[in-house]
N, C-alpha and C positions, 0 to 999 in steps of 0.2 A: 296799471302799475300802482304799487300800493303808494301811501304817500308820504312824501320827506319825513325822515323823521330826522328830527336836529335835538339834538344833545349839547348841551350847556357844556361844556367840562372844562371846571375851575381848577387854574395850576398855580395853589402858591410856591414861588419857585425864590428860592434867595437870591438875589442878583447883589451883586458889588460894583456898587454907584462909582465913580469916577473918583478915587481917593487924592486931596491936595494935600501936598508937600507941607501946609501949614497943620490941618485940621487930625489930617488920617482917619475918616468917621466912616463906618458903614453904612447904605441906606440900605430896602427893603423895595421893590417893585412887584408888583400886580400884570399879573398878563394873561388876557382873556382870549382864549383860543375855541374857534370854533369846532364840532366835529363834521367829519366830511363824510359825502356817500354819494360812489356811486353805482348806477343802473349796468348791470353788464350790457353789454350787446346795443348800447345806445347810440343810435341809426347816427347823432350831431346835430348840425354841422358845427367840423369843428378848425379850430378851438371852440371850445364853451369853457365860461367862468363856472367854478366849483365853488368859491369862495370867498372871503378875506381872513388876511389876520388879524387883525387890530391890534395896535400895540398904543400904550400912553408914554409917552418918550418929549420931556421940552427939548429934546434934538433929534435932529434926524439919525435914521438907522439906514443899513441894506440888509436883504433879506435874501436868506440861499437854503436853501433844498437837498439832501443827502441820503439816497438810501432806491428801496421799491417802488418803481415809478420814475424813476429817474437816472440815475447813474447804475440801478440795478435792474434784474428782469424782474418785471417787465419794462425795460427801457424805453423813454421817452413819450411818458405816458402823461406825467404831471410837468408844470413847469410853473414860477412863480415872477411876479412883478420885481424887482431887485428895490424898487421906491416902494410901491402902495403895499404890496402883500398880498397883492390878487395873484388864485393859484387858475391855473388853466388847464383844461384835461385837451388832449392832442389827438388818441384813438379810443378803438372797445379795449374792455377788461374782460373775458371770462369768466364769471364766477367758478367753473367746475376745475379752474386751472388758478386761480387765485382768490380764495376768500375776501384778504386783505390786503393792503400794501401800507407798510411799515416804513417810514421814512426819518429823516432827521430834520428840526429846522434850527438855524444858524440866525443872529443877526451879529450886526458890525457896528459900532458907533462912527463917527466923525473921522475919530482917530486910525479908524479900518480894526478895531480891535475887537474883540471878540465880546459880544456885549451876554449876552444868553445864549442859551442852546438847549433843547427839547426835543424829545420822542412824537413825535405823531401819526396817526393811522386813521388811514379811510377804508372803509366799507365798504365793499363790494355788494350790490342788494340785485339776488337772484330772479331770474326770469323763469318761467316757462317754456324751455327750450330743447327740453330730453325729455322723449316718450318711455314706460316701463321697457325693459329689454328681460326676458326671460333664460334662464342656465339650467341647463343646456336649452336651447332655441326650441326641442322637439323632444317628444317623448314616446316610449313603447314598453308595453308590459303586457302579462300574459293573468289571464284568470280562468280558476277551475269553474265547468260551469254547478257542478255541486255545492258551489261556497252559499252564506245566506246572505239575504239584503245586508246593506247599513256594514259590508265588508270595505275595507279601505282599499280602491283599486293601485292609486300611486298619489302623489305629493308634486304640485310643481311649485317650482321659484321664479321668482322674478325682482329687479332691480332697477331706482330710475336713479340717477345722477343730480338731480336737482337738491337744492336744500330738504332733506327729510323733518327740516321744523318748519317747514310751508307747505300749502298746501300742492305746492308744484312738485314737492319730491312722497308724497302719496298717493297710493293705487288702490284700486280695488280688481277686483277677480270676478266673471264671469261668462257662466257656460254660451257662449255663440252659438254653436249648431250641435247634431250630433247624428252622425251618417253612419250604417241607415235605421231610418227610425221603426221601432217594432213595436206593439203593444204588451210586450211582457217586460220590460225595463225601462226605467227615468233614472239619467245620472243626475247629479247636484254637488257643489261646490262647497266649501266650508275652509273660511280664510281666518290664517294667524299671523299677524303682522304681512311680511312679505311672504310667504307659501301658501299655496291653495291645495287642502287635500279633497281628492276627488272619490265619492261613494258612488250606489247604484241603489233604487228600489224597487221591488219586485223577484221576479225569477229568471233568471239567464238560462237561455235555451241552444245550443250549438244548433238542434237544428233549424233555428228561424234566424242566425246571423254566428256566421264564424268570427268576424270581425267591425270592429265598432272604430268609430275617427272621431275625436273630438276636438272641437274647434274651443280653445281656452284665450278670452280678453282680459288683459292690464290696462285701464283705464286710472290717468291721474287725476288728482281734485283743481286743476290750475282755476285761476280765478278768472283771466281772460281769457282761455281756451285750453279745453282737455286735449291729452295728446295719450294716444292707447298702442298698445303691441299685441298679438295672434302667438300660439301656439298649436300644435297640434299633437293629440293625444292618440295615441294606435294602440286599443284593446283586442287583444286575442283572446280568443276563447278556448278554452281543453275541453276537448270531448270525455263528457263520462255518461256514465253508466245509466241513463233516464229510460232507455228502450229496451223492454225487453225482449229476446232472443224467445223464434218460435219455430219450432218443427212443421213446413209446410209440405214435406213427402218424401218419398223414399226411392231410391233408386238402388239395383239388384236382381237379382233369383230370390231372396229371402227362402233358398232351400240350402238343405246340407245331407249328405249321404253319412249313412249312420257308420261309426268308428272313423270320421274325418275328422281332425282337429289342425288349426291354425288356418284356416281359410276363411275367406272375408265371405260373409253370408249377404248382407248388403249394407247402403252407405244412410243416413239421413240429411235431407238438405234443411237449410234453417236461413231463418231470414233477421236478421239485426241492422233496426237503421240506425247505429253507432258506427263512429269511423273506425272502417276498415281496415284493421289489423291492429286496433286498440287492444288493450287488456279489457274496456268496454264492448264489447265486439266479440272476443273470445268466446267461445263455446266450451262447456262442462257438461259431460251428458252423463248421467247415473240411471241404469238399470234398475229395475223394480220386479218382484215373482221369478228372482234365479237363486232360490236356496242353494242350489249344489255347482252355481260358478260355472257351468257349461259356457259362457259366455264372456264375454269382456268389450265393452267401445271404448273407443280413444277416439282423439279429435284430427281432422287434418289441417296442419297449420298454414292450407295457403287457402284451401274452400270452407273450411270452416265446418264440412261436412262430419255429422258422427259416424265414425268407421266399427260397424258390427261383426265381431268374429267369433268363429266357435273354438273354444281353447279344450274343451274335453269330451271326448268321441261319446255319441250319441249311442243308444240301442232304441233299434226301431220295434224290437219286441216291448219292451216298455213304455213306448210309446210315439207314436205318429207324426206327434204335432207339437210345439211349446209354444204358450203365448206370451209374451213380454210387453210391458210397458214401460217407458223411455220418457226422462223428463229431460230440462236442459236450461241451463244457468251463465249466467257470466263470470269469468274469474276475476270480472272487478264489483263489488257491492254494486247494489241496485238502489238508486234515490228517486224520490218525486220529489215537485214543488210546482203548484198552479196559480194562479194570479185568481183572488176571487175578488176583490176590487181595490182598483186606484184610487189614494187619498191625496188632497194637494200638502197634506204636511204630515211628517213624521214618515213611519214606512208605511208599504203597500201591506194590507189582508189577504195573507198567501196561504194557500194549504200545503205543507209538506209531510211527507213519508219520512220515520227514521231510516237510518240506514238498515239493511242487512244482510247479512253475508250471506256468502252462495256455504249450504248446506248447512243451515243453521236449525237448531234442532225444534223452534217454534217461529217459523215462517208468519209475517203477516200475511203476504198473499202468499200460498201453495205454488209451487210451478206446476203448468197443463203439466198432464201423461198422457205421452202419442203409444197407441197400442200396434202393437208389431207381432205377427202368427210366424214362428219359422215352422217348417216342411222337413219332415224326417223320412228318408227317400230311402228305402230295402236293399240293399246288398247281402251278396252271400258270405255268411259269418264263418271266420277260421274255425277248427274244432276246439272245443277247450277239454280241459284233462280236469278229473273228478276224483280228487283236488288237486287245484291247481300246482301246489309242492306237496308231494309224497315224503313222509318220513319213514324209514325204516333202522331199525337195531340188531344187530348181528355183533358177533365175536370177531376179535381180527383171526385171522388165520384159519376162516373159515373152510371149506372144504371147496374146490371148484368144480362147479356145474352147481353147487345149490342157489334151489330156486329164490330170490327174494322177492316178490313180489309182482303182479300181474297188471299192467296200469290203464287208466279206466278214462276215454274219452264221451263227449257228447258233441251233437250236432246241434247247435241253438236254432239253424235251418229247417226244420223236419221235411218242408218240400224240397229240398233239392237231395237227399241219401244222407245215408248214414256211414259211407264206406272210407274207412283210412287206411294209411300204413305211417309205421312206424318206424322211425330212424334215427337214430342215438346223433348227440351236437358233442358234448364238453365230456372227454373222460381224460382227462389230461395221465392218469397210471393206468385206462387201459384196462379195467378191475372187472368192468360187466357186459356182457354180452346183451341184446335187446332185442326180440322177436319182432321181425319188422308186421307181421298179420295177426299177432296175438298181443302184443305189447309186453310180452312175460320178461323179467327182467333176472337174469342168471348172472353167478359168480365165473370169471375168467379167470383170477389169476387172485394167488393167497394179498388178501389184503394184511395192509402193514400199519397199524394205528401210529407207528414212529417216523412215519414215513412223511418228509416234507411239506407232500401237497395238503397234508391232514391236516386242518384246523380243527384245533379244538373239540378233538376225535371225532370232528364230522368229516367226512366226504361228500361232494356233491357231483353231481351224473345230468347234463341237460339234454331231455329228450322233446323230440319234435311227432308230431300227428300232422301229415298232411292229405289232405280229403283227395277224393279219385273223382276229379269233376275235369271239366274243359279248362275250367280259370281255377287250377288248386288251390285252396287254403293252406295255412300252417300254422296251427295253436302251439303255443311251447310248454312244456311242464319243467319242472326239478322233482330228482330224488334225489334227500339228503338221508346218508348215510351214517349211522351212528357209529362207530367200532367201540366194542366194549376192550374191555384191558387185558393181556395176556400174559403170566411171567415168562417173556421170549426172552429177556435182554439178562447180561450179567450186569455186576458193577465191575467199573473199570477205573483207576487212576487217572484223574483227571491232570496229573503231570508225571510220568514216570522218572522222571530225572532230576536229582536234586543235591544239595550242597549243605556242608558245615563245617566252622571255625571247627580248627585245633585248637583243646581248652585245659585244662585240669582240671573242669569241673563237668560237669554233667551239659550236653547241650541238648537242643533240639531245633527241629525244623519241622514246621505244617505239612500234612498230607489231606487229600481229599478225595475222594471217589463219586463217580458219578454212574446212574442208570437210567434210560429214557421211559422204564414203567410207570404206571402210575401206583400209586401205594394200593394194596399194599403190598406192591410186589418194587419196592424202592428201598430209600431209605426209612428207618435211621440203618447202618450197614452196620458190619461184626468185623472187626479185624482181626487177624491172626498169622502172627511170626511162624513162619513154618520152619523148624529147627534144622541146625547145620553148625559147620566149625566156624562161617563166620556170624553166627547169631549169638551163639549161647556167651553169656556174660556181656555180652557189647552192646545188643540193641534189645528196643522194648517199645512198647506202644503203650500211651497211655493217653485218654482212657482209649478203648480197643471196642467205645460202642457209640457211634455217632454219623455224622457226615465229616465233619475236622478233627481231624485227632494231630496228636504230639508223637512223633517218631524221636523216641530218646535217644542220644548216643551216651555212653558210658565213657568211664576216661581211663578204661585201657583199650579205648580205641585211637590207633594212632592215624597219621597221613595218610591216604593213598583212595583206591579206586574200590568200591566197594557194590558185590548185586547182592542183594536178597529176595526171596520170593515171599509175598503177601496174601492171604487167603482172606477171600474179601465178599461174605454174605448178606444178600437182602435179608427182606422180614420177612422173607417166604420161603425163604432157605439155601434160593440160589444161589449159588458161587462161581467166581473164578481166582485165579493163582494170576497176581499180576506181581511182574517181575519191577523192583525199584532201585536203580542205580545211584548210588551215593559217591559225593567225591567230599571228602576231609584234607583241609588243606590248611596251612597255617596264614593266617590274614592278618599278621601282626603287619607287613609292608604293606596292604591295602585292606579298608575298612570291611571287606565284603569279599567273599568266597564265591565266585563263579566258575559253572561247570564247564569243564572241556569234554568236547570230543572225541571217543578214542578215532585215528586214523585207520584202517584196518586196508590198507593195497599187498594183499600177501602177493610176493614173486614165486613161491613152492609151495606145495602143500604140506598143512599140520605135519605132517609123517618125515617128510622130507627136511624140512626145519628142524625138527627133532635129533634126526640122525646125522646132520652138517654139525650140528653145536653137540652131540657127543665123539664127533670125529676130530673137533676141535681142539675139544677138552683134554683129550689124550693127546694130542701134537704139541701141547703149549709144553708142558714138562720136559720133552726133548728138545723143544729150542734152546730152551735154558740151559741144559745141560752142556749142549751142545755147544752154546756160549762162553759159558761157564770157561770153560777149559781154554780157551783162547783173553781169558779176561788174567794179566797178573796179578790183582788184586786179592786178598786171600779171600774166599766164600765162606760165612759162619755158617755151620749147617746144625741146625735142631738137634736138642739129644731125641730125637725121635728116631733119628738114623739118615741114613741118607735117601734122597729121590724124595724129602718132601718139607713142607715150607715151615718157618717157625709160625704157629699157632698165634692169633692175635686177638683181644679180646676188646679193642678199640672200638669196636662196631655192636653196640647198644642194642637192645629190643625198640624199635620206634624211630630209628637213626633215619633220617632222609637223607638219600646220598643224590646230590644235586650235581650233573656234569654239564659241560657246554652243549651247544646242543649242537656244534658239530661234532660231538662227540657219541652225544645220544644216536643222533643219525645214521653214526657206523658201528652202533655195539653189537656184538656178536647174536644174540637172539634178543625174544623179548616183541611185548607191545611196546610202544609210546604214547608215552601221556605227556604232551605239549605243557611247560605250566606257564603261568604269568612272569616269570622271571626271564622266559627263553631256555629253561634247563628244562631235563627227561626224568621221571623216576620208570625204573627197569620192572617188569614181570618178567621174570628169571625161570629158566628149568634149572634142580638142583643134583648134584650126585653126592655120591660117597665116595669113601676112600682116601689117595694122597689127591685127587682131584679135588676134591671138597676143600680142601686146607690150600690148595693151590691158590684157588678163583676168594678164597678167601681174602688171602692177602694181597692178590689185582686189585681185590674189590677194593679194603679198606686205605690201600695203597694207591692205585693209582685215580679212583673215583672221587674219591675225598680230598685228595690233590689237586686234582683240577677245576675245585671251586676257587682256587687258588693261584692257578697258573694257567696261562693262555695255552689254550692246544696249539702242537705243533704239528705239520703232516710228514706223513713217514714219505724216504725220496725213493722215487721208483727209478733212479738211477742206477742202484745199485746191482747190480744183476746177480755178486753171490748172494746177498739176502732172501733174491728172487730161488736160487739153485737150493740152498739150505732149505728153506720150506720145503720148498716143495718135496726134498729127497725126504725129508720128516715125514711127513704128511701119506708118503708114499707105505715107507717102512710100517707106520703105525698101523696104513688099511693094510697091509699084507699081514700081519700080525691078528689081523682082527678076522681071519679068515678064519684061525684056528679056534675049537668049540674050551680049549683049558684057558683061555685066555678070564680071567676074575671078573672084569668089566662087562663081556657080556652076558653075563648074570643079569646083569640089570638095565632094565628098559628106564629114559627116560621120565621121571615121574614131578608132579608139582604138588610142591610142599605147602607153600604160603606164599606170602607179599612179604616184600621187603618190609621190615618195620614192624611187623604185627608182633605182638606179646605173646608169647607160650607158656606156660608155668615150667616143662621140662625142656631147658634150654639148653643142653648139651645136646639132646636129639633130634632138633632142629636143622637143616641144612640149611645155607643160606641161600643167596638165587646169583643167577647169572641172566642176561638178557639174550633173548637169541631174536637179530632183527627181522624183518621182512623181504630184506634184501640181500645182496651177494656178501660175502667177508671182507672185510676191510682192515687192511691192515693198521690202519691207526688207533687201535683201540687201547691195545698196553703200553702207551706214552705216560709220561710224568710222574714213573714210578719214586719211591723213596729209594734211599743208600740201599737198604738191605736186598734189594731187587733190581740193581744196577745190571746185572746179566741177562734178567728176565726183560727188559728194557732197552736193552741194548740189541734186541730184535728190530725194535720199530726206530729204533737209534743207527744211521746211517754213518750219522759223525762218528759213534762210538764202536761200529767197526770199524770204520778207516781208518782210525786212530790205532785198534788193536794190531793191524797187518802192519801197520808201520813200523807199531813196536817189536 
């Protein structure tokens, strides 16, 4: 134990002497206090005296004690004389649980009054009692064995609890043991304050110790006795790369049959003492003396073995035999390092290799070449065709049966025959016949250069040679087929059906035309309007020499349905007449003019329609008459004379007369043209005569009206309406028997469309519709005043009302 150490420590402290009632004087007191220490862990026996206080007093005092050691923890530890001042220690103190103890001391005079009072503190003075303890207790870490000496393996800690300003609370570090011992490494210790980092010198070898244990001492400096603590250090080693990989044979046939490819020829075994399934360990094997790739190795990832394969078919006419050499690497770099002697200081004198990678392009050491003979084994070779794809050129629409061509095999065998036949694989059109004992290859059928399966006016024909032996061969060839170009084809419209606004100015719409020749039997094309009534002044093509042109319409073209035919020449002269449907329609209610449909379900024939709607035409005037005369109303009759209608001039050149389309449905003759509205416009047969002036005033009377007014249907209740017709209808065909009759002069005939312009417009008839269907009586509804009688046909109410009157 080291020895007392006592400290003087002078307290001038101001005390206030006993003041009398006469004087009131202050004095000044001196008090010499000792300082205290003690020993932790001091064996006693006790009580032991620690002390005095001394105090100078000409009276008596009492003495008390307050504070650590006493009334606080550590409780009852100090206690004092209440007369002398002797202090007395009772048990141990701890130092690692109490430095010091901090207390109070009190005295009392005569009076019991409080005479001084002072801080005092003893010292606790440290033993040797706590050995180094190490955090964590144990340690493990891993090292590559490729690292170089004088590498820092790990760092331990360690800790003692004693005073770290004595020599009781300092350690030192070292190496104990080190299991198991080899002659290519010595570790060593290297301490900073409390940590010991731990190195290696030499070269670390996995295969002369996977694992290393080291035994690390904490040793403190105690004066009377050191006291020390163990660790233990567990170094693991990583296997790399120090051994190299060697081919020690081969296992296989090392044969291959010529035109074999993907089959394993044979395997190489290899020998690596690196751990087993390391990337140290792994095999790389590279081929040497295979310009043209017949070959390929790869590795097997559980033997480790090079797997040799033939990837492209041999000929044993070229050759017999291939020799190959084979080298073989690791896919983890390859390092050395050898101990050439141990120093006791500093590091060891080692030889090391740089690293270097597997297939690096200036090797220090070369890797061996193990040499390997594959065996090219004679089979009997397919026939092959000379050459192997025939080209031939011809015309299309050649003639059938000519010859094209005569095809040419060999036998690369010459011992086993030279005898084939031949048999045609891929004619997908079916175009060539193929001599199965001559090879001669003939036209079957007209080839078509436009013909789908033709690319690129080639054709192609796969034909086969199969040799006449016990195990037949079969080489394949191709004849590709050239076809030159023919002017076979017209040009054609490539949309025959097209649309435009009603304008006042000039319109137009795109046309184009297409031919599947090649030029120059194509375009650029020729157009040309082939003349007619509806051509001249209305349409025009401009320009008339291209692949797109301008189809003009003029603007005395009005609404309706329009064909023309177009004469339409390649650059080689040929033509054809294509026909192009126009519809002109007014698009002021929608931005865009689209085409309809004509419907065409005729229920009679041309001929038959014809003569219903001129049997008509003549009935409708005696109904009216007929009418007429039961109506009291007066009839205003035309100074034309009587039996025909007043003359009306309301109905325009270009006038669209637009009816419901139940109306359209049941008009007397005529196509229908469905529009976007729901309405019909009529293609009419026209007559002459009072019938002309009749269907006139229907027309602009009753058709014009019912843009206007809702149709109404006629009642089939009525049965005399039903008797009148009919008795009409009858009278007129008996009439029609006889050859004076005016009317049958004249056959049926079609004038125009409704709306078209004429310059001589009194000689114009106008049109009626004749449907496709039966007659229907609702068609002369919603006439005006002046044809109230005419009206009063389809007007039910308006007879019943006249019997009544």
């Amino acid at each position: 134990m080291r020895k007392k150490m006592m400290t003087l420590i002078t307290l001038f402290i101001t005390c206030v002497a006993t003041i009398s009632a006469q004087s009131k004087i202050r004095q000044k007191r001196t008090w010499i206090v000792d300082s205290f220490n003690i020993e932790e862990e001091s064996p006693g026996p006790f009580p032991y005296s620690l002390g005095k206080i001394n105090i100078e007093r000409p009276y008596l005092v009492m003495f008390f004690l307050k504070g650590m050691g006493i009334d606080e923890d550590p409780k009852d530890v100090l206690s004092i004389n209440i007369r002398t001042g002797e202090v007395l220690v009772h048990k141990k103190v701890d130092y690692e649980t109490y430095k010091n103890l901090s207390f109070r001391f009190e005295a009392l005079n005569e009076n019991f009054k409080l005479d001084t009072k002072l801080g005092v503190e003893v010292h606790i003075l440290d033993i040797n009692d706590h050995a180094p303890v190490f955090n964590p207790p144990h340690y493990e870490t891993t090292l590559e064995e490729s690292v170089s000496q004088g590498t820092l393996i790990t760092t331990v800690f360690a800790s003692d609890r004693d005073d770290p300003s004595t020599p009781n609370g300092t350690f030192s570090f070292t190496l104990d043991s080190v299991s198991p011992k080899t002659d290519n490494i010595e570790f060593y210790i290297s301490q900073i304050e409390t940590k010991g980092n731990i190195y290696f010198k030499g070269c670390l070898d996995y295969q002369k110790a996977q694992t290393y244990t080291l035994s690390i001492k904490a040793t403190d400096n105690g004066d009377k006795k050191q006291l020390s603590n163990t660790s233990r250090v567990v170094l693991k080693i990583i296997d790399k790369n120090n051994c190299l990989p060697e081919i020690t044979g081969q296992t296989g046939p090392g044969k291959i049959k010529e035109r074999e490819s993907g089959v394993e020829v044979l395997r190489l075994i290899v020998r690596d003492d690196d751990t087993n399934g390391s990337p140290a360990w792994k095999a790389i094997f590279t081929l040497h003396e295979d310009p043209e790739n017949y070959f390929k190795i790869h590795t097997d990832p559980k033997t480790n073995e090079g797997i040799l394969t033939v990837i492209k078919p041999m000929d044993y006419e070229e050759q017999t035999t291939r020799n190959l050499t084979i080298s073989v690497e690791n896919e983890e770099p390859y390092f050395s390092c050898k101990v050439k002697s141990p120093t006791t200081s500093d590091l060891w004198d080692v030889e090391t290799l740089p690293k270097k990678f597997r297939r690096s392009p200036a090797p220090i050491d070369p890797p061996k070449l193990y040499p390997v003979t594959i065996i090219v084994e004679d089979v009997n070779d397919p026939p092959e065709f000379v050459p192997p794809v025939k080209k031939i050129k011809i015309k299309e629409n050649t003639k059938v049966g000519t010859i094209l061509d005569t095809l040419k095999v060999k036998d690369p065998d010459k011992r086993f025959g030279s005898s084939f036949r031949f048999v045609k694989g891929e004619d997908k059109n079916d175009w060539v016949t193929v001599n199965s004992e001559t090879g001669q290859v003939s036209v079957a059928k007209m080839m078509d250069r436009e013909s789908p399966l033709v690319n690129a006016s080639t054709y192609s024909v796969i034909v086969y040679a199969v040799s006449k032996d016990k195990l037949p061969q079969t080489g394949t060839g191709t004849l590709v087929i050239h076809l030159d170009d023919e002017n076979d084809n017209v040009p054609q419209l490539v949309v025959d059906t097209v649309s435009i606004c009603l304008s006042d100015e000039k319109a137009m719409t795109e046309i184009s035309a297409k031919d599947p020749d090649l030029p120059p039997y194509t375009a650029p094309f020729q157009y040309e309007l082939l003349e007619d009534d509806q051509i001249e002044g209305k349409w025009k093509i401009e320009p008339n020499h291209g692949i797109l042109v301008n189809l003009v319409k003029e603007n005395t073209v009005y609404a309706g349905l329009y064909k023309i035919r177009i004469k339409i020449s390649d650059s080689d002269g040929n033509s054809s007449v294509q026909n192009l449907s126009i519809t002109v329609c007014d698009c002021t209610s929608k931005p865009s003019c689209q085409v309809r449909g004509l419907t065409a379900q005729a229920s009679l024939s041309a001929t038959g329609i014809m003569i219903f709607a001129f049997l008509l035409l003549l009935v409708i005037p005696l109904m009216a008459l007929q009418l007429i005369k039961k109506q009291k109303k007066t009839m205003i009759f035309p100074k034309d004379g009587p039996g025909s209608l007043i003359k009306s001039n309301t109905e325009d050149r270009g006038t669209d007369c637009e009816v419901s389309l139940e109306i359209s449905q049941s008009v007397m003759s005529g196509n229908i043209v469905k529009t976007s509205n729901g309405f019909s416009k009529q293609r009419s047969i026209l007559y002459n005569g009072s019938t002309k002036s009749l269907y006139r005033q229907i027309k602009n009377g009753s058709m014009m009206e019912s843009t206007r007014k809702k149709h109404s249907t006629c009642s089939t209740e009525d049965v005399h309406i039903k008797n009148v017709l009919k008795n009409q209808l009858s009278q007129r065909l008996a009439q029609l028997q006889t050859s004076e009759q005016e009317l049958s002069n004249y056959e049926p005939h079609c004038y125009a469309y409704e709306g078209e312009q004429d310059e001589n417009l009194d000689d114009n008839f106008d049109t009626i519709s004749v449907p496709e269907t039966d007659f229907n009586l609702d068609i002369p509804t919603n006439l005006e005043l002046r044809f109230t009688n005419l009206a009063a046909v389809c007007r039910p109410d308006s007879i019943t009302s006249e019997r009544k009157k």
